[in-house]
C-alpha positions in Angstrom: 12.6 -69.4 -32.9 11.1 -66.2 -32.3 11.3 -63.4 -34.7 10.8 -59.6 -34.8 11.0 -57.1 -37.6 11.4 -53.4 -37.4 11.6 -51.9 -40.8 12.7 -48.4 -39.3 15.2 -49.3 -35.8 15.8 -45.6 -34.3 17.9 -43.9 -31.5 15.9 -42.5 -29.1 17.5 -39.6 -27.6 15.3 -38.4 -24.4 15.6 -35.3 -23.0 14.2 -34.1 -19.5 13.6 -30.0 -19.5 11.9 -29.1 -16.4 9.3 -26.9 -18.7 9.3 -26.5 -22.7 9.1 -23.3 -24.5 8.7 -23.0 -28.2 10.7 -20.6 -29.7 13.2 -20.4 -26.7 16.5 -22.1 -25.8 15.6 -24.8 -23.5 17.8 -26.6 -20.9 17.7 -30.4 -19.8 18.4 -31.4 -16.4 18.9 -35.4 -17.9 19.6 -37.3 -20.8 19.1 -40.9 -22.1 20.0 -42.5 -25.4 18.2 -45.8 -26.3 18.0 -48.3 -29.3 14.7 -49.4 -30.4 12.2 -49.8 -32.9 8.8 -52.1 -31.9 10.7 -55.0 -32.9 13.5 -54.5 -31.2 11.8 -53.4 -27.8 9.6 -57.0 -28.2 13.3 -58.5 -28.7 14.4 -57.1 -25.5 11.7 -57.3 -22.9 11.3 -61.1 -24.6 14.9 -61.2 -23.5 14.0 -60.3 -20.4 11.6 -62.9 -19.4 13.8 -66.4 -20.4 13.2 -66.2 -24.4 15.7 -65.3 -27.3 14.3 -63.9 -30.6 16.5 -62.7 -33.7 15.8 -59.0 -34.6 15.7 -58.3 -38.6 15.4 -54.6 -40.0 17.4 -52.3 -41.9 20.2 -50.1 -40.6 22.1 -47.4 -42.1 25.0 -44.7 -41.7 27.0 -44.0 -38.2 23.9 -44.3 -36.5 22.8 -47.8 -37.8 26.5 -48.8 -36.6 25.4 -47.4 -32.9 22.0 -49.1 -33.5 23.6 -52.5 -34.2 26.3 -52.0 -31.2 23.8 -50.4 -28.7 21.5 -54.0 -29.9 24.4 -55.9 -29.2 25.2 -54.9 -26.1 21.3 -55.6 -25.6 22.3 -59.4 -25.4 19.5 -59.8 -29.0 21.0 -61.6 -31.7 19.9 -59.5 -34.3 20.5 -60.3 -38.5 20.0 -56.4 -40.1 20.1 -55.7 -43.7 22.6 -52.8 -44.2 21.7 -50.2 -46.5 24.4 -48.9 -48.7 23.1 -45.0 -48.4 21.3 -43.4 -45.8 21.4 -43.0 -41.8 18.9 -44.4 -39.6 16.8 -42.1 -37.6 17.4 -40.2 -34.4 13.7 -39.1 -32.7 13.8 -37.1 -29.7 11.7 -37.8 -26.9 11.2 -34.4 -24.7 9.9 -35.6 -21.6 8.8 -32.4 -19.8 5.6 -31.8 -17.9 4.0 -33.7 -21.0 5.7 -35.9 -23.3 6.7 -34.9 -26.8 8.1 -36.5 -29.4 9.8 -36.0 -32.6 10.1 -39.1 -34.4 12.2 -38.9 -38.0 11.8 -40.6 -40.9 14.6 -42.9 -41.4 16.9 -44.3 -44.5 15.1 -45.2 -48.2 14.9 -49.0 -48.6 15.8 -49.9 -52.0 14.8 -53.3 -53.6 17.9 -55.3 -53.4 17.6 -54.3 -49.5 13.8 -55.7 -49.3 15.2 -59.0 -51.3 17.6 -59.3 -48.8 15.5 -59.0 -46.2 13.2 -61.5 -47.6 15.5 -63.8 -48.1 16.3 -63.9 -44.3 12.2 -64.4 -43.7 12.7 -67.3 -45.7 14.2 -69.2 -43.1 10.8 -69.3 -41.3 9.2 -72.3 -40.8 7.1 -74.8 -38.5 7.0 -74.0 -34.5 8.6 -70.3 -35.0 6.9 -67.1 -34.5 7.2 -63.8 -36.4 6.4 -60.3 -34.7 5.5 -57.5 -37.3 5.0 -53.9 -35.2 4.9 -50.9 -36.4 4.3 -48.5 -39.3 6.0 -48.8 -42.7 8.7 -46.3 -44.0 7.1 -44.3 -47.2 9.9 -46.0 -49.2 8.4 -49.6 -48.8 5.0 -51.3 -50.5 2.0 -50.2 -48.6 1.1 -53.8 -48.6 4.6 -55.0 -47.4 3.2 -57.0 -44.5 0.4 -59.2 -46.9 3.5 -60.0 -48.5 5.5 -61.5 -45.8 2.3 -63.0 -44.6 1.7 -64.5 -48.0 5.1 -65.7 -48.3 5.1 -68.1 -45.0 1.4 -68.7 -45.4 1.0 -72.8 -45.1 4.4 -73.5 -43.3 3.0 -73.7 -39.5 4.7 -70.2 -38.4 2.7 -67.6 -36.1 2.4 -64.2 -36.7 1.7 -61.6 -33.9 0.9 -58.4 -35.8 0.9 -54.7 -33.8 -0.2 -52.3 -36.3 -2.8 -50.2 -37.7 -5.4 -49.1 -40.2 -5.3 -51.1 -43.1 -2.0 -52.4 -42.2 -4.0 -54.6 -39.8 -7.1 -55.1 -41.6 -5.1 -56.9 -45.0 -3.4 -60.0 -43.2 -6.3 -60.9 -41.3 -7.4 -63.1 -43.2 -3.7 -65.4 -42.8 -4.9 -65.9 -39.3 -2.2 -64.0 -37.4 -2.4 -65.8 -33.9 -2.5 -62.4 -31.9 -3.0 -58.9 -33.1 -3.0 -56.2 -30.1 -5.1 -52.9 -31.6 -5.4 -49.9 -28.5 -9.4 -49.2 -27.8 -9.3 -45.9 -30.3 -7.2 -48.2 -33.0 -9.9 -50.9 -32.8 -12.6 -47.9 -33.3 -11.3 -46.3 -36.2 -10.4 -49.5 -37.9 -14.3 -50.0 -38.3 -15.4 -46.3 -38.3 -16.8 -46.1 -34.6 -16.1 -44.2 -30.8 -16.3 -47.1 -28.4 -18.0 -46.0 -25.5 -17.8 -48.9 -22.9 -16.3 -52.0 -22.7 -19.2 -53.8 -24.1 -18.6 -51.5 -27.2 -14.5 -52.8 -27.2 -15.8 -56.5 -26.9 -17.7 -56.3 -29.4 -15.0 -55.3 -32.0 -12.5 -57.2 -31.0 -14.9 -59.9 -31.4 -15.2 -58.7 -35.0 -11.6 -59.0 -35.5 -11.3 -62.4 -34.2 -14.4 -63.7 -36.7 -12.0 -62.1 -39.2 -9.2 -64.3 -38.8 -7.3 -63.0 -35.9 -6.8 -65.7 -33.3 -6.1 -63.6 -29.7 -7.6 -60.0 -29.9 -6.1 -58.3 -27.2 -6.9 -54.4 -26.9 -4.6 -52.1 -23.8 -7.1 -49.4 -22.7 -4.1 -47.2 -21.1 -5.6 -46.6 -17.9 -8.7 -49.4 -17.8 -6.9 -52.0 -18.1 -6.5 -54.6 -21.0 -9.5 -57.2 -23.1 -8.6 -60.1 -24.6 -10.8 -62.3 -26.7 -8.7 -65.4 -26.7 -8.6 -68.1 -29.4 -10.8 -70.1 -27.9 -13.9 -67.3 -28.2 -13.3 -66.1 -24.4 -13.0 -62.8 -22.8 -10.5 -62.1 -20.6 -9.7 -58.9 -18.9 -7.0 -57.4 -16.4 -6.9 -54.2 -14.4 -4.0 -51.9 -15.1 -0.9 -51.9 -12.9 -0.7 -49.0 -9.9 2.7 -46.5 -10.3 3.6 -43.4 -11.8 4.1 -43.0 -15.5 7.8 -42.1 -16.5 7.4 -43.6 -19.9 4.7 -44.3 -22.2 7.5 -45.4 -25.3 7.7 -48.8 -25.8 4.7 -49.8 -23.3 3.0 -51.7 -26.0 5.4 -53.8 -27.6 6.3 -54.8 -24.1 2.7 -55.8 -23.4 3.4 -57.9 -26.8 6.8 -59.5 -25.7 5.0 -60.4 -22.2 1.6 -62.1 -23.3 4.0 -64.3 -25.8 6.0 -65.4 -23.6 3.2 -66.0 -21.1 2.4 -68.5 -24.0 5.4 -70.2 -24.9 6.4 -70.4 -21.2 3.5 -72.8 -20.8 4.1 -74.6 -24.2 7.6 -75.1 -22.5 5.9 -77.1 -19.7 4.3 -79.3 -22.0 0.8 -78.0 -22.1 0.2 -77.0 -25.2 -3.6 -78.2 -25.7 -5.5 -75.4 -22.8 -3.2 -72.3 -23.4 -4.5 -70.0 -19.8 -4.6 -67.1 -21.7 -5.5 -65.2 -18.5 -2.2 -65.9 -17.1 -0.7 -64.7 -20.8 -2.9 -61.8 -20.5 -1.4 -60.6 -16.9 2.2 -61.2 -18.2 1.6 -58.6 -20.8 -0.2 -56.7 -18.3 2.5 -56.4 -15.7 5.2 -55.9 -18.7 3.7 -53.4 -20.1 3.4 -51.8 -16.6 6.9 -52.4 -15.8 7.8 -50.4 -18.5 5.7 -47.2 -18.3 7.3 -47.2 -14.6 10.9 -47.5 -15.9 12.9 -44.9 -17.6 14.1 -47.8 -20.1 12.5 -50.8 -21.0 10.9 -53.0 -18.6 13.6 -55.0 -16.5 12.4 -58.5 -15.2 12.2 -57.7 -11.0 9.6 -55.1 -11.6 7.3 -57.5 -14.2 7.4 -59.6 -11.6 6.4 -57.5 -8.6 3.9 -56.2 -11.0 2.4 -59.6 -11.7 1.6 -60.6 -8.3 -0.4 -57.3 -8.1 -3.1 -58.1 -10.6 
């Protein structure tokens, strides 16, 4: 079983004025309301391309009840912890002739919430695989992910981890099996400005000899790296389209390189993992979703596959 976590789920309401002003009333020609979070985006485009996952978190207030509808309706069977005070967050996405966003900061977690929520992880064993994405809400442990880590260390579960800064640094050493750092992340995790993409190898390389077992770094517009488990380097030219959306273009490169993983583990070859094919899945999803007003839908990852 695959599973995703996402500490602080949201509704994204995006708005499309055809120019912003500060300080004056602006009109939108479109609206969109989604339900996300990291994990819940990885849960969806996973979803997507042939695998289930169950989606943990915290929800709160009349918007957590839309949150856990909206995820519904998703088709992800999701397991949230529901606060007893609180509302979870509404961050607007103004998507004018730049995009802006204003992203709130969601319900306090309490203790009894974070047992409860433990007590789900608890469940994770041998074979499954647990997603952590994202940044932590001020009311949790700034070391909240070394302690899931260290709670499931030694039962044969993977661990993808998207996040940053220290975040990122602590739970290398329980070996997640893929961490996916952006080329300015990987720099200021180790105090440097990459230059080339000799510079980006060499750090992810750094992160592997760490404990991470696939680096894989998205350069926006270069492309992606990957140093796989196996010490080689992969990389993959971006997709060709127009940029609608850059929200949630990340944790769909996540959702696609797993399942460009399990999908051969499904086949039976679980000994030569072709990360290059895993890295062109993420690739293409990730693509697919910049292109898309929502989240990327399967034709277009795809389409966009066959391209690189």
């Amino acid at each position: 079983m695959i599973y995703t976590v996402t500490f602080n789920p949201a509704i994204d309401y995006v708005v499309h004025p055809a120019s912003l002003t500060l300080g004056e009333v602006n009109r939108s020609s479109a609206e969109e309301i989604y339900f996300g979070g990291k994990g819940i985006n990885v849960s969806a485009v996973l979803k997507e391309l042939g695998f289930q996952s169950k989606a943990l978190g915290f929800t709160a207030g009349f918007t957590g009840d839309a949150i856990e509808k909206g995820v519904a309706e998703m088709g992800i069977n999701a397991d949230f912890v529901r606060l007893k005070t609180g509302i979870s967050r509404i961050n607007v996405k103004i998507n004018s002739a730049e995009e802006t966003e204003i992203n709130c900061q969601g319900p306090d977690i309490d203790s009894d919430a974070l047992d409860a929520l433990f007590a789900k992880l608890d469940k994770i064993g041998a074979g499954d695989l647990l997603v952590l994405a994202g940044s932590i809400p001020k009311s949790l442990p700034a070391d909240i992910y070394e302690r899931i880590l260290a709670q499931l260390s030694g039962r044969g579960a993977r661990y993808a981890v998207d996040a940053t800064g220290e975040l990122l640094l602590n739970v290398l050493k329980y070996e997640p099996f893929l961490v996916k750092p952006n080329n300015f992340e990987l720099g200021e995790l180790f105090g440097v400005k990459l230059n080339s993409l000799a510079d980006i190898e060499k750090y992810a390389r750094k992160l592997h000899e760490m404990g991470a077992k696939n680096v894989l770094v998205s350069m926006a517009g270069d492309g992606a790296l990957l140093v796989d488990e196996y010490g080689r380097t992969h990389s993959c030219g971006v997709c060709k389209g127009k940029v609608i959306n850059s929200v949630g273009a990340g944790d769909s490169m996540v959702a696609g390189f797993i399942a460009g993983v399990l999908s051969q583990a499904e086949c039976g070859d679980t000994q030569t993992i072709d990360y290059a094919h895993a890295l062109k899945l993420g690739t293409a999803a990730g693509g697919a979703t910049a292109f898309s007003e929502g989240l990327a839908k399967r034709n277009t990852i795809d389409e966009l596959f066959e391209t690189l």
